[in-house]
C-alpha positions as CSV (number, residue, x, y, z in Angstrom):
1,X,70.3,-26.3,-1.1
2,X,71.8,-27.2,2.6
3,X,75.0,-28.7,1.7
4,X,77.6,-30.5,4.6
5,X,80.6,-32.5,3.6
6,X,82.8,-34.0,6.7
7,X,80.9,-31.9,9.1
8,X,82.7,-32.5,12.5
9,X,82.9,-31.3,16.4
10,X,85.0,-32.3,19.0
11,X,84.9,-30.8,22.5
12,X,88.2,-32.3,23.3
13,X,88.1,-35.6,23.5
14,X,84.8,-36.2,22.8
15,X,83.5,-36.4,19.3
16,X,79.9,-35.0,19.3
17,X,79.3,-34.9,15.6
18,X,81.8,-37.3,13.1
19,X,82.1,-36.7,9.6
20,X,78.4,-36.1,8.5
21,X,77.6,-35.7,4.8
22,X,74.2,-34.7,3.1
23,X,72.4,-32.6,1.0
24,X,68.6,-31.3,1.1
25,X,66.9,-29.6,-1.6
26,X,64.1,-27.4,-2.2
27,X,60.9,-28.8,-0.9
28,X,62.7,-31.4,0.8
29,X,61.0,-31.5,5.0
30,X,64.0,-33.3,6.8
31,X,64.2,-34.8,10.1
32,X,66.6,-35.3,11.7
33,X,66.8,-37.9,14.3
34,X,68.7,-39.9,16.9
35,X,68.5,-40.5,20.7
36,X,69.7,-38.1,23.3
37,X,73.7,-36.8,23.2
38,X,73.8,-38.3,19.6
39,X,74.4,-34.5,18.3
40,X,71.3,-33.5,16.7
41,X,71.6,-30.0,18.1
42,X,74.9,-29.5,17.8
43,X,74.5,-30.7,13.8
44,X,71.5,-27.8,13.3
45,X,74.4,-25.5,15.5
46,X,76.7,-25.7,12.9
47,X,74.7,-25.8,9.7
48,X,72.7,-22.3,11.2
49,X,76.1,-20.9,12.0
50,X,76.3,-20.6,15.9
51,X,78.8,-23.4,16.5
52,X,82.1,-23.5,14.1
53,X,83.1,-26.9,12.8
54,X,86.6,-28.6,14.5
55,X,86.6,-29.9,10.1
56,X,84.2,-30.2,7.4
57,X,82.0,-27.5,5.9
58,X,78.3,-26.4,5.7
59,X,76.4,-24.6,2.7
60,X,73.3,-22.9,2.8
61,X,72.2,-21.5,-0.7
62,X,75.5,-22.0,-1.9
63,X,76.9,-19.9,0.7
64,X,79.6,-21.2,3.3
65,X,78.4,-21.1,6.4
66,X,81.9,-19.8,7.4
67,X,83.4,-17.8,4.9
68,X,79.8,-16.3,3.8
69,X,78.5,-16.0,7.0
70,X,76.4,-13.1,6.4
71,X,74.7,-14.3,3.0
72,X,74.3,-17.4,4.8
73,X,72.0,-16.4,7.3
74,X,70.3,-13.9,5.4
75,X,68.7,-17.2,3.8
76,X,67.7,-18.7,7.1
77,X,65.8,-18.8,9.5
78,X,66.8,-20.9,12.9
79,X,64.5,-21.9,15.6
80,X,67.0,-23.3,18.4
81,X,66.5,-25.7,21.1
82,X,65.1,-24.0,24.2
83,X,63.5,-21.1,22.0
84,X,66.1,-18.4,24.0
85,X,65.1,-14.8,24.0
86,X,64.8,-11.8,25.7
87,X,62.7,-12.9,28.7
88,X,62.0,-9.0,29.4
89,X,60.7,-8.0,25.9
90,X,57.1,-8.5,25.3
91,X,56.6,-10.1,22.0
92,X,55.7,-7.3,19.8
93,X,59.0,-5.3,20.8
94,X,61.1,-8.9,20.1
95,X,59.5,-9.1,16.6
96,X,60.0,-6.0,16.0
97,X,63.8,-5.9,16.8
98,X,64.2,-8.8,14.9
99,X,62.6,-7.2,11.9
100,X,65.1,-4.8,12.2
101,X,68.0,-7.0,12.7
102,X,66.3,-8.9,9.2
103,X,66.4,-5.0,8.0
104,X,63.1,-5.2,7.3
105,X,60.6,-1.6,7.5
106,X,57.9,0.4,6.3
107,X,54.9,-1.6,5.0
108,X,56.7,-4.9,4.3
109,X,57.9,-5.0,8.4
110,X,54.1,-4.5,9.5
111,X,52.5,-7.1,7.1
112,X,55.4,-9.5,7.8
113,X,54.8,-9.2,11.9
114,X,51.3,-9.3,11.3
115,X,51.4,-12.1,9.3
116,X,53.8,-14.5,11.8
117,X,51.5,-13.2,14.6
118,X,48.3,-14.4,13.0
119,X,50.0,-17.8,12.1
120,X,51.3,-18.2,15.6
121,X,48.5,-17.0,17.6
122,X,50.4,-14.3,19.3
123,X,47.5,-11.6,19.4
124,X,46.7,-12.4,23.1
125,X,50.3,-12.6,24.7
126,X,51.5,-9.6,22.5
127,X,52.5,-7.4,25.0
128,X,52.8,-9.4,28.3
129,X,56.9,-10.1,28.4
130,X,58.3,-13.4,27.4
131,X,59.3,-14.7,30.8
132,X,55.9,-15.0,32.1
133,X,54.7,-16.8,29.0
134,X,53.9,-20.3,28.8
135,X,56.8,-22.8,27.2
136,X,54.2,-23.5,24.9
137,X,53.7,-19.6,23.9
138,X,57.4,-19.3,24.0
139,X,57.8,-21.8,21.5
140,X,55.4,-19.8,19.2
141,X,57.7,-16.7,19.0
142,X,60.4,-18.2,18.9
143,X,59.2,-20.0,15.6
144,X,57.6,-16.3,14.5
145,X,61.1,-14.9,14.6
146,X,62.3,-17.5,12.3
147,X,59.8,-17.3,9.9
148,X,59.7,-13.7,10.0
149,X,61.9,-12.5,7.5
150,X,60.1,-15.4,4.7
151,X,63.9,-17.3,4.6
152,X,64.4,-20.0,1.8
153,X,65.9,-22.3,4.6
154,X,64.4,-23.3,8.1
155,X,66.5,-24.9,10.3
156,X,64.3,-26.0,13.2
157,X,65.0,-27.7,16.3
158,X,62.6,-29.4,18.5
159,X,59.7,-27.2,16.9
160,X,56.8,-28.3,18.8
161,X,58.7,-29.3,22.3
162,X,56.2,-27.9,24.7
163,X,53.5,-27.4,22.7
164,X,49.8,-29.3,23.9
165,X,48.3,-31.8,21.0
166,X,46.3,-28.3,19.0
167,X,49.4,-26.5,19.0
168,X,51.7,-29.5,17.4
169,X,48.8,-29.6,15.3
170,X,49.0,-26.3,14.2
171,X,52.6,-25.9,13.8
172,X,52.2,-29.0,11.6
173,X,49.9,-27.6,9.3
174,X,52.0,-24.4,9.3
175,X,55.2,-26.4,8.5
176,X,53.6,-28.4,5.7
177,X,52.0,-25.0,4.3
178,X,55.5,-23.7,4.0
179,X,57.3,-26.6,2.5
180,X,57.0,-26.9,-1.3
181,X,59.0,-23.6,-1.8
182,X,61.6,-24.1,1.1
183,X,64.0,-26.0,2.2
184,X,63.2,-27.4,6.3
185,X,65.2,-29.2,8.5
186,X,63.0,-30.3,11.9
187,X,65.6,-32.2,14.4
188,X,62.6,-34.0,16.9
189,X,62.7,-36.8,19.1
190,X,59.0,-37.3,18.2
191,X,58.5,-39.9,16.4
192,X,54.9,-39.5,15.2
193,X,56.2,-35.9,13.5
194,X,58.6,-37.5,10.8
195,X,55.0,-39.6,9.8
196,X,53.5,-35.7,9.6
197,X,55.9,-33.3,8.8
198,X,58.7,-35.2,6.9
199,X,59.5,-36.1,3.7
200,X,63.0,-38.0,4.4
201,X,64.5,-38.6,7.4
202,X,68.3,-39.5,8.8
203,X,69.1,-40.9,11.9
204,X,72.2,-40.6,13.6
205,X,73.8,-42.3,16.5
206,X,77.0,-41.4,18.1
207,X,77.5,-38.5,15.7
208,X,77.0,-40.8,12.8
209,X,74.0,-40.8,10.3
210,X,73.1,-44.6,10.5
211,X,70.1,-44.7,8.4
212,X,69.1,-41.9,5.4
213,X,65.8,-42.6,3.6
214,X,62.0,-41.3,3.2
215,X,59.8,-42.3,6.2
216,X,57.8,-45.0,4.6
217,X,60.9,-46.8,3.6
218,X,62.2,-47.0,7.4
219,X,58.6,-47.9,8.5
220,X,59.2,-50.7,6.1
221,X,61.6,-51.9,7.9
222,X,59.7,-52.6,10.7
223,X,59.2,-56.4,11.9
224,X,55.9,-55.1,12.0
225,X,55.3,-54.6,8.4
226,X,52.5,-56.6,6.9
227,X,51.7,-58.1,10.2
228,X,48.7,-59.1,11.3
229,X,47.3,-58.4,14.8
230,X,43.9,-59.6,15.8
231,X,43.5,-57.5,19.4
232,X,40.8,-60.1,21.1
233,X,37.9,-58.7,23.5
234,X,37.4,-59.7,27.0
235,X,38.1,-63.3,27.6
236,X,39.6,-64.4,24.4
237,X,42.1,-67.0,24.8
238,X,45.2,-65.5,23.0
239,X,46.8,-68.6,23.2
240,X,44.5,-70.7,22.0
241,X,43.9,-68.1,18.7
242,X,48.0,-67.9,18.5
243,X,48.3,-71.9,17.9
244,X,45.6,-71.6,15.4
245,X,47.3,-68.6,13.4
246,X,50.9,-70.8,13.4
247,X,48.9,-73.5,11.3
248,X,48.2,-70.8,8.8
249,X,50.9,-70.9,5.6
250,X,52.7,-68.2,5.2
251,X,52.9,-67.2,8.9
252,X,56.9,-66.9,10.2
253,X,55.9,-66.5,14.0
254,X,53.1,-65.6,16.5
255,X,53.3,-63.0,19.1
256,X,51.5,-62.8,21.9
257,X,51.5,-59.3,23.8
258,X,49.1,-57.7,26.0
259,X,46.0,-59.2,25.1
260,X,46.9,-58.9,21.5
261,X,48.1,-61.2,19.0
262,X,50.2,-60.6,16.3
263,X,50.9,-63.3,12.7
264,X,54.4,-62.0,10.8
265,X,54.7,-63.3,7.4
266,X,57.2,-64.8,6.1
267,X,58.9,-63.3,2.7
268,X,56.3,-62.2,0.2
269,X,53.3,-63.9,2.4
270,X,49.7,-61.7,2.6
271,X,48.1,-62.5,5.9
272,X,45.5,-60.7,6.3
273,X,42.4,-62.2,4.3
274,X,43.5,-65.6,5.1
275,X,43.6,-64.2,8.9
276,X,40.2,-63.0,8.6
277,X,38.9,-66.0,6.8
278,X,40.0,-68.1,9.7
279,X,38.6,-65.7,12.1
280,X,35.5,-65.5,10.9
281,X,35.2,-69.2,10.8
282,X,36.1,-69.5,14.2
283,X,33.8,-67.2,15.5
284,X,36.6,-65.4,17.5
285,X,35.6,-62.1,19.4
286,X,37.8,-59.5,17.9
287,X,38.0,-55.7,19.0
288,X,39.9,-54.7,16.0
289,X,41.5,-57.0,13.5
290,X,44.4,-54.7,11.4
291,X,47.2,-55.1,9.0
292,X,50.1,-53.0,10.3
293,X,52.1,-50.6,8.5
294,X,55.1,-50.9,10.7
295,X,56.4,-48.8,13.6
296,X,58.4,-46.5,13.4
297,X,59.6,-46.6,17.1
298,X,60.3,-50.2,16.7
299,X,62.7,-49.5,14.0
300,X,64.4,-46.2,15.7
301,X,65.2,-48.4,18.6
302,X,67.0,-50.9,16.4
303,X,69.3,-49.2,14.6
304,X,70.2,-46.6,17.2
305,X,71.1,-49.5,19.6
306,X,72.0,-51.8,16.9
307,X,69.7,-54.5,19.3
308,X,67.7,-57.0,17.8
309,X,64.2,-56.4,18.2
310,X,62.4,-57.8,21.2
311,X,60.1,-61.1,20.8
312,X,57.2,-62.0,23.5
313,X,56.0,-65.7,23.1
C-alpha cells in the first residue's frame, strides 16, 4: 500500500502541506484534489520521493520513502506535473535510457518499450526530439516512462493536462485497464476525471484533506441531489412553471437559472414523477426534463471555500 502519517512541508514560513494522513490499497484509483497552491503537487513530491518531508513519513510497499529510498521507487512509477524530460532526446532514445535506469534489457526491455509505445501512440513521433513535440505528445511519454517498468504503484500528476478530448479518453481507458492490480494515485483539477478514473477521492485545502470519501458519496452531497430540473424550450415562462412546482409537496425551494428550472426536495421527498405528472398535465414545452445526480463542482467549491452554495431566485 501507499502509506503517509503526519506528512508535512514547510518552505519557511509557509506551510504547503500540514499533517496529511492516508492509506490506499491495491486496486484503489485515488484522486487527489483541491484548488490551486493547496499542495497537491507537493503531496505526490513527497510520497514519489523528490521532495523530503520537514515531519511525517511516506510508505510505498512497505518501504519508507526515506530510509528505503531505492526499494521505494523500484515499485513506482511517477508521472510529474509538467511531464520534464530531455527536450533533445527523441522518444525512443528517452525510453530506452529509462529502461536502463529501471535495469531492464534483452527481450523483456524491447517488449516493455513496445508495449508503452503502442498504448501511448508514440509510433509517429518516435524519433522526432521531445522539444518539438506537442504538450499533448509530451504528456504521452512522459506517462510511457512511468508505466514502463510495469510498477505496483502510479503516482500520477495532472495525467491528461494537455491532452485534446480522444487523448483523455484514451489515457482513461488505459488507467482504468491498469487498476485492479495496482495501486494509482491521479492529483487533477478536472473534475469530470474523478467521475471516470476514480474510485475514492480526498480533497484538500490549505494543505489539509477536508473531505475523504468515494465519488458518489461527495456527489451526494451536492444540493443538487435528487433535484429536479425541467429545462423549458423557447418561450416558456420559468416563472410561471416555478410558482407551480413550489405548490408541489415535497418541494424545499425552486430555482430559477438560465432558462432552466430546478424543484429540491426536501428530506426523503421523490420529485420527479410527481414533476412529470404535473408537467404533463400542464402541457408545458420541455427540452429535457431530468433528475440530477448532483455536481460534483458544486460540491468542490463548497468545501474548498467553506461558502454556502449560491441560490438564484
Amino acid at each position: 500500500m501507499i502509506k503517509a502519517e503526519g506528512l508535512t512541508k514547510r518552505y519557511g514560513a509557509l506551510t504547503a502541506v500540514d499533517g496529511l494522513s492516508f492509506t490506499v490499497q491495491p486496486g484503489e484509483v485515488l484522486g487527489f484534489l483541491g484548488p490551486n497552491g493547496a499542495g497537491k503537487t507537493t503531496t505526490m513530491r513527497m510520497l514519489a520521493g523528490f521532495v523530503p518531508p520537514t515531519a511525517g513519513r511516506a510508505e510505498v510497499c512497505g518501504f519508507s520513502i526515506e530510509d528505503r529510498p531505492v526499494e521505494a521507487k523500484q515499485r513506482l512509477g511517477y508521472l510529474p506535473e509538467g511531464a520534464p524530460s530531455y527536450g533533445e532526446m527523441t522518444p525512443r532514445a528517452f525510453l530506452a535510457f529509462i529502461a536502463a535506469v529501471r535495469r531492464l534489457s534483452g527481450p523483456e526491455r524491447a517488449r516493455r518499450i513496445d508495449e508503452v509505445v503502442g498504448r501511448l501512440q508514440l509510433g509517429a513521433v518516435l524519433d522526432r526530439p521531445i522539444e518539438t513535440l506537442s504538450k499533448g505528445f509530451r504528456r504521452r511519454v512522459g506517462l510511457a516512462q512511468a508505466i514502463l517498468h510495469d510498477p505496483p504503484v502510479l503516482i500520477l500528476d495532472e495525467p491528461t493536462d494537455g491532452l485534446d478530448p480522444n487523448q483523455k479518453h484514451e489515457v482513461r481507458q488505459l488507467i482504468n485497464g491498469m487498476a485492479a492490480d495496482k495501486i494509482i494515485v491521479i492529483s487533477t483539477h478536472i473534475l469530470e476525471e474523478v467521475d471516470a478514473v476514480c474510485t475514492r477521492a480526498i480533497i484538500i485545502a490549505g494543505g489539509r484533506i477536508v473531505a475523504d470519501e468515494k465519488p458518489a458519496g461527495l456527489i451526494a452531497r451536492s444540493r443538487y441531489h435528487n433535484a429536479v430540473t425541467l429545462r423549458l424550450a423557447p418561450g416558456g415562462d420559468a416563472a410561471a412553471v416555478a410558482g407551480e412546482l413550489r405548490q408541489v409537496p415535497g418541494v424545499a425551494e425552486v430555482e430559477v437559472r438560465d432558462g432552466a428550472v430546478t424543484a429540491f426536495p426536501r428530506p426523503g421527498a421523490a420529485l420527479l414523477t410527481a414533476i412529470g405528472d404535473l408537467a404533463g398535465s400542464r402541457g408545458w414545452a420541455l427540452d429535457r426534463l431530468e433528475l440530477e445526480s448532483g455536481r460534483l463542482d458544486e460540491v468542490f467549491r463548497t468545501i474548498t471555500t467553506g461558502s454556502a452554495p449560491g441560490r438564484a431566485a
